[in-house]
TIMI-2910 file (N, C-alpha, C, CB; in pm, 1 decimal, decimal comma, always signed):
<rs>
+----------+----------+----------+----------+----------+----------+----------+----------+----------+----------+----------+----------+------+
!      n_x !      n_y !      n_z !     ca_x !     ca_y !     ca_z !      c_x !      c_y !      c_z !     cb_x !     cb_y !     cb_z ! resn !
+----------+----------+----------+----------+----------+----------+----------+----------+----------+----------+----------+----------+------+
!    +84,9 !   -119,5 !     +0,0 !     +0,0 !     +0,0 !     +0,0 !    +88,2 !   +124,3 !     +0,0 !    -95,9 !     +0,7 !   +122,9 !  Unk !
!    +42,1 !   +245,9 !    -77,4 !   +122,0 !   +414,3 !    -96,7 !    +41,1 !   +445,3 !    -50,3 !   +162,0 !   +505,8 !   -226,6 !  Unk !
!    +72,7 !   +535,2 !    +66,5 !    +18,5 !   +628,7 !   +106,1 !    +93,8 !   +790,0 !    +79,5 !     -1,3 !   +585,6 !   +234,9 !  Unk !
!    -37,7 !   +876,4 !     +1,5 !    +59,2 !  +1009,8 !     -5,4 !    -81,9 !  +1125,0 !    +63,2 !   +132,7 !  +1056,4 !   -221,2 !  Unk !
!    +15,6 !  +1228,6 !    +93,6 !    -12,0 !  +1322,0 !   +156,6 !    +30,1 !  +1451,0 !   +140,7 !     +5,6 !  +1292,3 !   +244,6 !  Unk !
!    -63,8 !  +1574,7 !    +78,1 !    -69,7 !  +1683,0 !    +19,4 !    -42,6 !  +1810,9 !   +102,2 !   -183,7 !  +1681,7 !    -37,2 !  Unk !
!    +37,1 !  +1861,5 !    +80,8 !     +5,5 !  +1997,4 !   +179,9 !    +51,0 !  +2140,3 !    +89,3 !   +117,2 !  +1987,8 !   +347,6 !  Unk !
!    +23,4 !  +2226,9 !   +152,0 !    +81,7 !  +2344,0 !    +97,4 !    -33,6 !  +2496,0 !    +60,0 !   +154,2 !  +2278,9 !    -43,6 !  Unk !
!   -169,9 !  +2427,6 !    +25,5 !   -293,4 !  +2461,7 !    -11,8 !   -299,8 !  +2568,3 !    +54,3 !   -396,3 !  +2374,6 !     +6,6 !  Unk !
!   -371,2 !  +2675,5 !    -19,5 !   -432,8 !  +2784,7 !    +94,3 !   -502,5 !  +2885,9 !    -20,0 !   -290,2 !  +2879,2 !   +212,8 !  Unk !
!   -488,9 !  +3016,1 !    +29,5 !   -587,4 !  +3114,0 !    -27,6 !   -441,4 !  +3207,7 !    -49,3 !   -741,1 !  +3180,0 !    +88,7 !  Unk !
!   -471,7 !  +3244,7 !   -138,0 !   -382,4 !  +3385,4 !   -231,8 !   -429,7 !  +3451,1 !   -325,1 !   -265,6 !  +3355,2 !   -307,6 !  Unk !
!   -395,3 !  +3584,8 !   -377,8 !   -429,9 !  +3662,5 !   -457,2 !   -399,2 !  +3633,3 !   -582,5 !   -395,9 !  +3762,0 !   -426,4 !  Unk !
!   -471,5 !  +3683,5 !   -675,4 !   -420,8 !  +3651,3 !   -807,1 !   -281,0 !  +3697,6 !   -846,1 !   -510,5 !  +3703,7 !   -900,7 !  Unk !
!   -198,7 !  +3617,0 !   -885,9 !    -91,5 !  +3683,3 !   -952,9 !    +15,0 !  +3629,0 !   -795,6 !   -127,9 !  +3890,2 !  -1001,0 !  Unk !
!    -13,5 !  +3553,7 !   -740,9 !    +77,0 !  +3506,5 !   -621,9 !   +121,5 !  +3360,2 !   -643,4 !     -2,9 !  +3516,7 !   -477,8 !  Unk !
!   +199,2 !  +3306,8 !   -586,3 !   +193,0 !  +3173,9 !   -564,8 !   +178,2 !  +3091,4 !   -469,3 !   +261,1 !  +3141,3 !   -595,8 !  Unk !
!   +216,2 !  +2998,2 !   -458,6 !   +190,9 !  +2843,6 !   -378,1 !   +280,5 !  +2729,0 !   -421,5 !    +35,4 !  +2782,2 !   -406,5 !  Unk !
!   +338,8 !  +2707,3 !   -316,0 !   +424,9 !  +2615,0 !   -334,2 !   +348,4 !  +2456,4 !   -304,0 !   +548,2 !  +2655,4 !   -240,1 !  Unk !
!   +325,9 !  +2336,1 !   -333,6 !   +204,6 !  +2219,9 !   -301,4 !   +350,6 !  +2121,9 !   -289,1 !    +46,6 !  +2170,9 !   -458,0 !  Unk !
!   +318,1 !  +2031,9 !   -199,2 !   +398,5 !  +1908,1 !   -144,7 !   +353,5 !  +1765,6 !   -107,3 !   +450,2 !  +1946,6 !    -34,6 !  Unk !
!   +352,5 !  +1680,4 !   -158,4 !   +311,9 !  +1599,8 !   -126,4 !   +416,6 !  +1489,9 !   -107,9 !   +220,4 !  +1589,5 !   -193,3 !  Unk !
!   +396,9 !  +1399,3 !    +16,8 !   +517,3 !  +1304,1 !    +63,2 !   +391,7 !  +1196,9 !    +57,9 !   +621,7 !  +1338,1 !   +237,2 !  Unk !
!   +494,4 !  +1093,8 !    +29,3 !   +452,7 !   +946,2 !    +34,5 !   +500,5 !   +872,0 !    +98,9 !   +456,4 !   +885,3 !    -56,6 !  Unk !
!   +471,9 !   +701,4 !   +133,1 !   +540,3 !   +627,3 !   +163,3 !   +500,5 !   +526,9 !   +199,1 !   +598,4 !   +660,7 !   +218,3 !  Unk !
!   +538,9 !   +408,5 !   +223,3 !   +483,4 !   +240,5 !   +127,5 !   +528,1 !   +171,6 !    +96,8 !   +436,3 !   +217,2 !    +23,6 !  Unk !
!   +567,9 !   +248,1 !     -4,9 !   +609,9 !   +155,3 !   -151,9 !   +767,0 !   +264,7 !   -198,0 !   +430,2 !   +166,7 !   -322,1 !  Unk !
!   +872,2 !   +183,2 !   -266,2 !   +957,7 !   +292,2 !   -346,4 !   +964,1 !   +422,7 !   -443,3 !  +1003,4 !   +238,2 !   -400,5 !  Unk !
!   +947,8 !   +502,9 !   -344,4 !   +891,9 !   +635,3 !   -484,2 !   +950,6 !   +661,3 !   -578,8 !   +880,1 !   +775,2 !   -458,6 !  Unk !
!  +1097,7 !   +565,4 !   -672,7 !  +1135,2 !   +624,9 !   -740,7 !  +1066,7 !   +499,8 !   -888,6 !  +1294,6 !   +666,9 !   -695,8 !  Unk !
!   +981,9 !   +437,9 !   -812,4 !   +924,9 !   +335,2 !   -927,4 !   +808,4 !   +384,8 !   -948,6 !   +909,5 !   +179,0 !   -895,0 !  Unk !
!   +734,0 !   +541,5 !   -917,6 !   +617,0 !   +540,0 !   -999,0 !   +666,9 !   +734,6 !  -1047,8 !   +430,8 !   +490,9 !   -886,6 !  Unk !
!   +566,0 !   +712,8 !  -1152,4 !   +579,5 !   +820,5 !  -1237,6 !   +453,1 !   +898,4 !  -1103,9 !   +532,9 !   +787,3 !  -1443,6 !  Unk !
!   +491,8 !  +1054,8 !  -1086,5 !   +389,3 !  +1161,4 !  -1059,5 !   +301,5 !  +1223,0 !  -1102,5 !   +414,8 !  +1228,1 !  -1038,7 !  Unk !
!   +208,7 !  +1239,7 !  -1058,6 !    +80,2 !  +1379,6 !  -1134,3 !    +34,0 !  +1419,9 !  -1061,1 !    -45,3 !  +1362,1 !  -1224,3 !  Unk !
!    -14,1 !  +1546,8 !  -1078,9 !   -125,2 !  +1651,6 !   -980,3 !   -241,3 !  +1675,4 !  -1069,7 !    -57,3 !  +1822,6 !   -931,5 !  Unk !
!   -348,3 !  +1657,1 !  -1053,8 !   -458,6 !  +1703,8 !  -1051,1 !   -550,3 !  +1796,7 !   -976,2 !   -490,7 !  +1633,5 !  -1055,3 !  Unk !
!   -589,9 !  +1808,7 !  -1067,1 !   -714,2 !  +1892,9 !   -951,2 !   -821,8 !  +1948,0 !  -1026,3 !   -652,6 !  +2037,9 !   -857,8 !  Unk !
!   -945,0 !  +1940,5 !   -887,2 !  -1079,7 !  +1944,3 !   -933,1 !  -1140,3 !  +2062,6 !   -888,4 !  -1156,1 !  +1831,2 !   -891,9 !  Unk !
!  -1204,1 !  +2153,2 !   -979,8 !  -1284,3 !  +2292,4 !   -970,9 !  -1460,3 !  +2220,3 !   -885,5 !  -1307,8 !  +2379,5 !  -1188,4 !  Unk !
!  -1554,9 !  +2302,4 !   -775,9 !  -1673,8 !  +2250,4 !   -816,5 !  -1744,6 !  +2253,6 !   -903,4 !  -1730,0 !  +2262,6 !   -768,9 !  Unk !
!  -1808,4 !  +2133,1 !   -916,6 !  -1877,8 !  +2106,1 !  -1037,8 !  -1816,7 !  +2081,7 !  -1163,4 !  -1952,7 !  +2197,9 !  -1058,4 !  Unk !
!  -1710,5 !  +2025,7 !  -1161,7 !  -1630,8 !  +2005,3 !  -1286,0 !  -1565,2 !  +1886,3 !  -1276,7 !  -1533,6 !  +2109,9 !  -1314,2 !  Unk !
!  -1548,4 !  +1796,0 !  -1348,3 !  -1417,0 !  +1714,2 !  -1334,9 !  -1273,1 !  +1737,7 !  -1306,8 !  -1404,9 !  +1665,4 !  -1429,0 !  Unk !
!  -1212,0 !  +1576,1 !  -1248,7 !  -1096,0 !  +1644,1 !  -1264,2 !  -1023,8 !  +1608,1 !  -1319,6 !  -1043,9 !  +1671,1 !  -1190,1 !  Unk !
!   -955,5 !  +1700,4 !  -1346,0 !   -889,2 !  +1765,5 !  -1459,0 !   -676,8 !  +1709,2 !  -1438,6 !   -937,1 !  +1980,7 !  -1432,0 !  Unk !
!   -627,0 !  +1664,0 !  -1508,8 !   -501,3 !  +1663,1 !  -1520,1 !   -414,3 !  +1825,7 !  -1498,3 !   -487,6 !  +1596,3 !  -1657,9 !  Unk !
!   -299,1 !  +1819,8 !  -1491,9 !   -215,0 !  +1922,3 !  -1417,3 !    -91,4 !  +1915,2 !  -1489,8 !   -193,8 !  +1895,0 !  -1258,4 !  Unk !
!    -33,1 !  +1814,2 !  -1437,6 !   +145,8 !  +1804,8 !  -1442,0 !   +150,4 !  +1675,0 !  -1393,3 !   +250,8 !  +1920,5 !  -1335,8 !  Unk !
!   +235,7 !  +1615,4 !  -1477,8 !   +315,2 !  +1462,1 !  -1440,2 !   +511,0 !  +1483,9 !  -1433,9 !   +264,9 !  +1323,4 !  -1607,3 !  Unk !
!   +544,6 !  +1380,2 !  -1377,8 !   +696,3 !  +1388,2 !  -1373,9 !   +714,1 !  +1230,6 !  -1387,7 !   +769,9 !  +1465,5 !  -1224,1 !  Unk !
!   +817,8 !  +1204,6 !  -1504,1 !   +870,1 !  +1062,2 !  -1483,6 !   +942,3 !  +1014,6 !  -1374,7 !   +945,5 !  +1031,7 !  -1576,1 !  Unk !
!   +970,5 !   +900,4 !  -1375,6 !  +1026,0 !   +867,7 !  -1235,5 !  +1150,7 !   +879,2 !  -1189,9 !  +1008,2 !   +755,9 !  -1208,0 !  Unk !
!  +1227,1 !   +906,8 !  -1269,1 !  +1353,2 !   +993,8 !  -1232,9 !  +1344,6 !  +1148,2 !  -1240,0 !  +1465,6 !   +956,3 !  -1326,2 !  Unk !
!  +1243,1 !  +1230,4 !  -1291,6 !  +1242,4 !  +1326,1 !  -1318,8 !  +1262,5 !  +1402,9 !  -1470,5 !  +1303,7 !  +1342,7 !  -1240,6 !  Unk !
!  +1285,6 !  +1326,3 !  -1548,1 !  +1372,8 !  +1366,3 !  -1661,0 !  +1282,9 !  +1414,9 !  -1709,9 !  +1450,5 !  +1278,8 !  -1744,5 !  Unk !
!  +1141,4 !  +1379,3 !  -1722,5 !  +1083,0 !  +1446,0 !  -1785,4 !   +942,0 !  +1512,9 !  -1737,4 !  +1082,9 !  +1379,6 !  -1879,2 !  Unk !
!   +879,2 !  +1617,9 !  -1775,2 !   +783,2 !  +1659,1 !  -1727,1 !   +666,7 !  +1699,5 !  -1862,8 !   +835,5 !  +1769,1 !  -1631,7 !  Unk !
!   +547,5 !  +1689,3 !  -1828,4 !   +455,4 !  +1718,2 !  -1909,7 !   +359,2 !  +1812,2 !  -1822,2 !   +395,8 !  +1591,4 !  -1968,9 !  Unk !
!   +285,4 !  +1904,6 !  -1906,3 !   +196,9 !  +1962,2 !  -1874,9 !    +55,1 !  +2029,1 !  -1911,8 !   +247,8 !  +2003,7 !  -1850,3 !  Unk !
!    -55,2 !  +2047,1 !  -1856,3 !   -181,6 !  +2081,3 !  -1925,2 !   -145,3 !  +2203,3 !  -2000,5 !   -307,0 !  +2104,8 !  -1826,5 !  Unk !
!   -229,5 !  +2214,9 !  -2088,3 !   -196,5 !  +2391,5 !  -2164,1 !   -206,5 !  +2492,4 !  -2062,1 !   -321,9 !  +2452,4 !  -2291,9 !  Unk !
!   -306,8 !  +2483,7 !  -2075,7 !   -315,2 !  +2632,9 !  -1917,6 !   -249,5 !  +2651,2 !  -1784,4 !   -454,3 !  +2640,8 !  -1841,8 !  Unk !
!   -146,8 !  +2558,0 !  -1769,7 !    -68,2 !  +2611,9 !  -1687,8 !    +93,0 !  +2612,0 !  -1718,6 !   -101,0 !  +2551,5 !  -1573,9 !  Unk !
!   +116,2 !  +2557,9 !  -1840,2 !   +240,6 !  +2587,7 !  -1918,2 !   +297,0 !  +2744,9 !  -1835,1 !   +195,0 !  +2605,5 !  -2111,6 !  Unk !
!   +418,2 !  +2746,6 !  -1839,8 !   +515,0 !  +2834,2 !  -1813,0 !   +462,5 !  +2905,7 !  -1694,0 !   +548,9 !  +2920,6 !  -1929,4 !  Unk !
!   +334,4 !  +2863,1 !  -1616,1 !   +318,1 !  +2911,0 !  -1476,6 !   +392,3 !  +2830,1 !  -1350,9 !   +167,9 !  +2909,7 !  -1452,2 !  Unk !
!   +334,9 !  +2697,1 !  -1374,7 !   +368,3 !  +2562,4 !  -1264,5 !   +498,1 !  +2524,0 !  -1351,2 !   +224,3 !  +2406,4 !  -1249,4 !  Unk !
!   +549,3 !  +2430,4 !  -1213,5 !   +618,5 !  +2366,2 !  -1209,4 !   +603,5 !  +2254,0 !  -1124,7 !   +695,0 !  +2425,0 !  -1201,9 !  Unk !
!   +663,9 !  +2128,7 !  -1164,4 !   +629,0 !  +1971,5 !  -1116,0 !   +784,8 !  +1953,5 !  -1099,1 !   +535,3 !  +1844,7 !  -1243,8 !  Unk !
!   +812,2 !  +1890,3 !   -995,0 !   +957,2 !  +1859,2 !   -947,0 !   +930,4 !  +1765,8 !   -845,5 !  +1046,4 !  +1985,4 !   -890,8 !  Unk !
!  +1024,5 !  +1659,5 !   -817,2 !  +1040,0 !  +1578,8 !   -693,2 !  +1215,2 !  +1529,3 !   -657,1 !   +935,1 !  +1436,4 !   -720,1 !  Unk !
!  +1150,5 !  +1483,6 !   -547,6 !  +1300,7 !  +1458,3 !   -439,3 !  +1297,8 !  +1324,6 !   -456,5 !  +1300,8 !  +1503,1 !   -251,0 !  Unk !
!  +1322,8 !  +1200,4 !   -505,6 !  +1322,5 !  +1079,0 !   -459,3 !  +1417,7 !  +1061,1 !   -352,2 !  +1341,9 !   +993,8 !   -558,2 !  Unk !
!  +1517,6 !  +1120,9 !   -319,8 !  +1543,7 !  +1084,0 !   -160,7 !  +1451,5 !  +1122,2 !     -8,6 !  +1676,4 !  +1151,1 !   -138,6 !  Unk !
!  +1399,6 !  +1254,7 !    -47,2 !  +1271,5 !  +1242,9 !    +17,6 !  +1135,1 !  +1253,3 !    +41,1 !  +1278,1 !  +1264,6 !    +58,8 !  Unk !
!  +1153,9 !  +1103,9 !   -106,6 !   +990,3 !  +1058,8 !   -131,8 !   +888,5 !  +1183,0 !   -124,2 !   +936,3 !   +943,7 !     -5,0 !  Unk !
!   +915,6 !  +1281,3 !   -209,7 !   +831,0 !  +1381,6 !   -226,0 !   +800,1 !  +1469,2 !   -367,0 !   +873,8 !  +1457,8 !   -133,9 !  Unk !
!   +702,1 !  +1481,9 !   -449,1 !   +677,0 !  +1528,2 !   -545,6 !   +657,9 !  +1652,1 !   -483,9 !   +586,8 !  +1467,6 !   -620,9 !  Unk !
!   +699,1 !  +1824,1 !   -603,4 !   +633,7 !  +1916,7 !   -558,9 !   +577,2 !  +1987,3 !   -699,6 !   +721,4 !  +1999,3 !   -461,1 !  Unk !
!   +481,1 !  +2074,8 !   -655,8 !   +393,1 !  +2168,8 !   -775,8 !   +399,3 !  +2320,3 !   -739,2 !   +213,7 !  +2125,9 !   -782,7 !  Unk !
!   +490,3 !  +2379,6 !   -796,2 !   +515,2 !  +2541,5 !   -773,5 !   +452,9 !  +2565,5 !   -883,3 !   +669,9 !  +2612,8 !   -763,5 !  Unk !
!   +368,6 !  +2679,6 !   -797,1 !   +278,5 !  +2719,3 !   -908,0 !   +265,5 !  +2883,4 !   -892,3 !   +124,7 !  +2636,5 !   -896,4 !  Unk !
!   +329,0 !  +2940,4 !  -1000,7 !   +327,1 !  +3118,3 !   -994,3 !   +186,2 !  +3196,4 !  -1095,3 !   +510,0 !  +3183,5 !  -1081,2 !  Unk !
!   +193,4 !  +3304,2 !  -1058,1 !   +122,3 !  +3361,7 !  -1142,4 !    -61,3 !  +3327,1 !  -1128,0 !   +193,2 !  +3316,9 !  -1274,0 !  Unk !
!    -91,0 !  +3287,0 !  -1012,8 !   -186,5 !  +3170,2 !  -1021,4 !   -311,3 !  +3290,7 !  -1004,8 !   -168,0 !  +3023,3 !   -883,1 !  Unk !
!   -389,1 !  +3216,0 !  -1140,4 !   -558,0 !  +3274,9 !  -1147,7 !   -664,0 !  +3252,6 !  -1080,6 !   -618,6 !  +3249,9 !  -1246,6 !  Unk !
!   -739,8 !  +3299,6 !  -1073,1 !   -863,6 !  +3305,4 !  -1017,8 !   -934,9 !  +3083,5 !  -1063,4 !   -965,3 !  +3484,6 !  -1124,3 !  Unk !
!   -879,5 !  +3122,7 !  -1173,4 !   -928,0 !  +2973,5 !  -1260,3 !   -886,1 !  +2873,8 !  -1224,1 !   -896,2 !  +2953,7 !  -1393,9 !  Unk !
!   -767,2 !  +2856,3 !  -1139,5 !   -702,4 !  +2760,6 !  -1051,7 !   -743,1 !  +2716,0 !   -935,7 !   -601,7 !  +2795,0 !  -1025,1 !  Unk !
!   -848,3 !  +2772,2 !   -900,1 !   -920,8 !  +2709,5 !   -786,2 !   -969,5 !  +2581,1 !   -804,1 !  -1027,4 !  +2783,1 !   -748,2 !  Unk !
!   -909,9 !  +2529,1 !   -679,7 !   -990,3 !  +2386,4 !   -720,3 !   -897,2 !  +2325,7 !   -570,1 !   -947,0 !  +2289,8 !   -930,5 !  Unk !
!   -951,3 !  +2147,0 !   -560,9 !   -898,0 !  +2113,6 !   -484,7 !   -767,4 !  +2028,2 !   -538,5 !   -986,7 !  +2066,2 !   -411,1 !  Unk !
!   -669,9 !  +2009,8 !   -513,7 !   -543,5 !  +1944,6 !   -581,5 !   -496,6 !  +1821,6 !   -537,5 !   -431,7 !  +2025,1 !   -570,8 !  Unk !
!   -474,4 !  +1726,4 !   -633,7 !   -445,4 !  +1583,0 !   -534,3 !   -346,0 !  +1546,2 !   -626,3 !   -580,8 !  +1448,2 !   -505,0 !  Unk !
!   -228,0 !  +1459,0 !   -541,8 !   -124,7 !  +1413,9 !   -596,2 !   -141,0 !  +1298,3 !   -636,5 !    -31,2 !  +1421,5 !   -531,4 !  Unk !
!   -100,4 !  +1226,9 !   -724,4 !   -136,8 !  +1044,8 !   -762,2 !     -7,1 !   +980,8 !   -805,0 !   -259,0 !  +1013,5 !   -911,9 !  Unk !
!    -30,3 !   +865,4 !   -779,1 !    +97,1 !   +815,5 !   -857,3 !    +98,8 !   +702,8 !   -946,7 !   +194,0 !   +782,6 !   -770,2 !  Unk !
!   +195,5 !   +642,3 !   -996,3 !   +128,1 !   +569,1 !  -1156,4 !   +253,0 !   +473,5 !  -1161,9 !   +109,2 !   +698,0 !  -1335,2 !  Unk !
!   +181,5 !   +357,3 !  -1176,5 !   +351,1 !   +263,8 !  -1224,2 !   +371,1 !   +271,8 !  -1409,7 !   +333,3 !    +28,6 !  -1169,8 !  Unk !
!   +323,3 !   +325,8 !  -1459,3 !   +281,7 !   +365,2 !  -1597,4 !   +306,6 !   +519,7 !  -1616,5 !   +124,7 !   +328,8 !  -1622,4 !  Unk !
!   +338,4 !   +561,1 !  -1721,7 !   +356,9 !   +701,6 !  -1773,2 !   +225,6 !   +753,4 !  -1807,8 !   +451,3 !   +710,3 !  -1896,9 !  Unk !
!   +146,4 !   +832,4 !  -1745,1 !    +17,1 !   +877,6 !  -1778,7 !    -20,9 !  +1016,9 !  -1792,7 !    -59,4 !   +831,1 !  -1695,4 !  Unk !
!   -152,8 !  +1046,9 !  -1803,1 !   -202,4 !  +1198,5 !  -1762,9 !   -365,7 !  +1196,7 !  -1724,9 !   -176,4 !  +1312,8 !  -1905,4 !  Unk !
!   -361,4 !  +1039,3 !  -1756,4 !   -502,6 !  +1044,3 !  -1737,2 !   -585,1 !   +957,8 !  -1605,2 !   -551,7 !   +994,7 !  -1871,2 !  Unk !
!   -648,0 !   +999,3 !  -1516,3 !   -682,5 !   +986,3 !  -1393,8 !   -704,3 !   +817,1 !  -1365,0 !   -808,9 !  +1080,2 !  -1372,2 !  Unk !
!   -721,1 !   +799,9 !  -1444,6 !   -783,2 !   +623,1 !  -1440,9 !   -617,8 !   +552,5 !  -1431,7 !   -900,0 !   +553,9 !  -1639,7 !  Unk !
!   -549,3 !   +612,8 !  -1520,7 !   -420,2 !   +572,5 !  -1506,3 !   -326,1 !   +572,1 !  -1386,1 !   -369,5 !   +632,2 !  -1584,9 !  Unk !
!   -353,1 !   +599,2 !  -1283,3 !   -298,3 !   +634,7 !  -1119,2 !   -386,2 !   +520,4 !  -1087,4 !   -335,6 !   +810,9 !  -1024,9 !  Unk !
!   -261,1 !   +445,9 !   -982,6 !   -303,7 !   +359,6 !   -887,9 !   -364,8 !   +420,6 !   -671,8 !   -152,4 !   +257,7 !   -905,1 !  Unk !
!   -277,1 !   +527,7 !   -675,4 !   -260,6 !   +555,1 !   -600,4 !   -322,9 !   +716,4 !   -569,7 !   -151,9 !   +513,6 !   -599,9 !  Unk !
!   -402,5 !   +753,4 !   -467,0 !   -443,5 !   +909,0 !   -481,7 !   -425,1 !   +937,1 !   -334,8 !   -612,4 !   +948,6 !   -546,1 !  Unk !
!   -366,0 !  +1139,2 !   -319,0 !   -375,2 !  +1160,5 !   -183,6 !   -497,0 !  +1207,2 !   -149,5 !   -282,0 !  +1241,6 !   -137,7 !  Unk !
!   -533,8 !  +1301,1 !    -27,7 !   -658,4 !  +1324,9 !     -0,7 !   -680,5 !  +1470,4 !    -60,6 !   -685,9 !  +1306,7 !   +149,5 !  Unk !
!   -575,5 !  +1534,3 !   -128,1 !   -608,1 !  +1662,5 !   -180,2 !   -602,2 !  +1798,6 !    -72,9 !   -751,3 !  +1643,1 !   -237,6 !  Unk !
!   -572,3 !  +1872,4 !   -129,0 !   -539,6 !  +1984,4 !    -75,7 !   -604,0 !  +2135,5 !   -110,9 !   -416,4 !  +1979,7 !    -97,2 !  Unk !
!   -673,0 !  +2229,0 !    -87,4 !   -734,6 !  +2291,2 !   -135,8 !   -681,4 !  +2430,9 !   -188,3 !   -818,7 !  +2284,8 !    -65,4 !  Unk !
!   -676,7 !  +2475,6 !   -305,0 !   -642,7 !  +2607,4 !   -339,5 !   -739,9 !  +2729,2 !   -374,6 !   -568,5 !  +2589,9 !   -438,8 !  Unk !
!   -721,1 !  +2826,1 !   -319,4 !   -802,1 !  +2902,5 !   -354,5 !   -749,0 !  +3026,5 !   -463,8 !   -853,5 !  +2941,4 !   -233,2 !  Unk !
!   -809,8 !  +3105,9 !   -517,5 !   -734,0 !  +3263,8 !   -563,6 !   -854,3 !  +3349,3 !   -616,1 !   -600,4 !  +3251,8 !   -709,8 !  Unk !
!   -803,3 !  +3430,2 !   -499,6 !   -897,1 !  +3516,8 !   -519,9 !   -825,8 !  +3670,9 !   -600,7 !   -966,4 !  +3535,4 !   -367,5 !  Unk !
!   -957,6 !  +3710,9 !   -693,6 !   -947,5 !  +3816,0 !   -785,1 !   -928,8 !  +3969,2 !   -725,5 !  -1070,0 !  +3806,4 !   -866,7 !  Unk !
+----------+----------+----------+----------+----------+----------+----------+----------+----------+----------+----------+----------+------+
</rs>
């Protein structure tokens, strides 16, 4: 069993950031690929940012290109999501997942944390 756990969430102004953290532990974190998601109300959720499992590579949704950033520590079992510049449209709640597979898509994660909540206000 992985257990991961989100923190960092809060309320900020538009045009601020948030740094999001999530630690795991279980299982070896350098054998699953990362993603963040996150869900607006009333909307699905929505993909974010993934990181392969060494890091080498990162992918990301359009709309947050050149804002976020997806990075992790495999020494201490921790993915992170810096996220600048952040809109009003980024609200949502954010959950970290993890994947023994290269994915972006939610079904593709074996593993989910309990999410963390962001706000931004205009």
């Amino acid at each position: 069993q992985v257990q991961l756990v989100e923190s960092g969430g809060g309320l900020v102004q538009a045009g601020g950031s948030l740094r999001l953290s999530c630690a795991t532990s279980g299982r070896t974190f350098s054998t699953f690929c990362m993603g963040w998601f996150r869900q607006a109300p009333g909307k699905e959720r929505e993909f974010v940012a993934a990181i392969t499992w060494g890091g080498g590579a990162t992918y990301y949704e359009d709309s947050v290109k050149g804002r976020f950033t997806i990075s992790r520590d495999n020494a201490k079992n921790t993915v992170y999501l810096q996220m600048n510049s952040l809109k009003p449209e980024d609200t949502a709640v954010y959950y970290c997942a993890a994947a023994s597979v290269w994915g972006t898509k939610s079904y593709e994660y074996d593993y989910w944390g309990q999410g963390t909540q962001v706000t931004v206000s205009s």
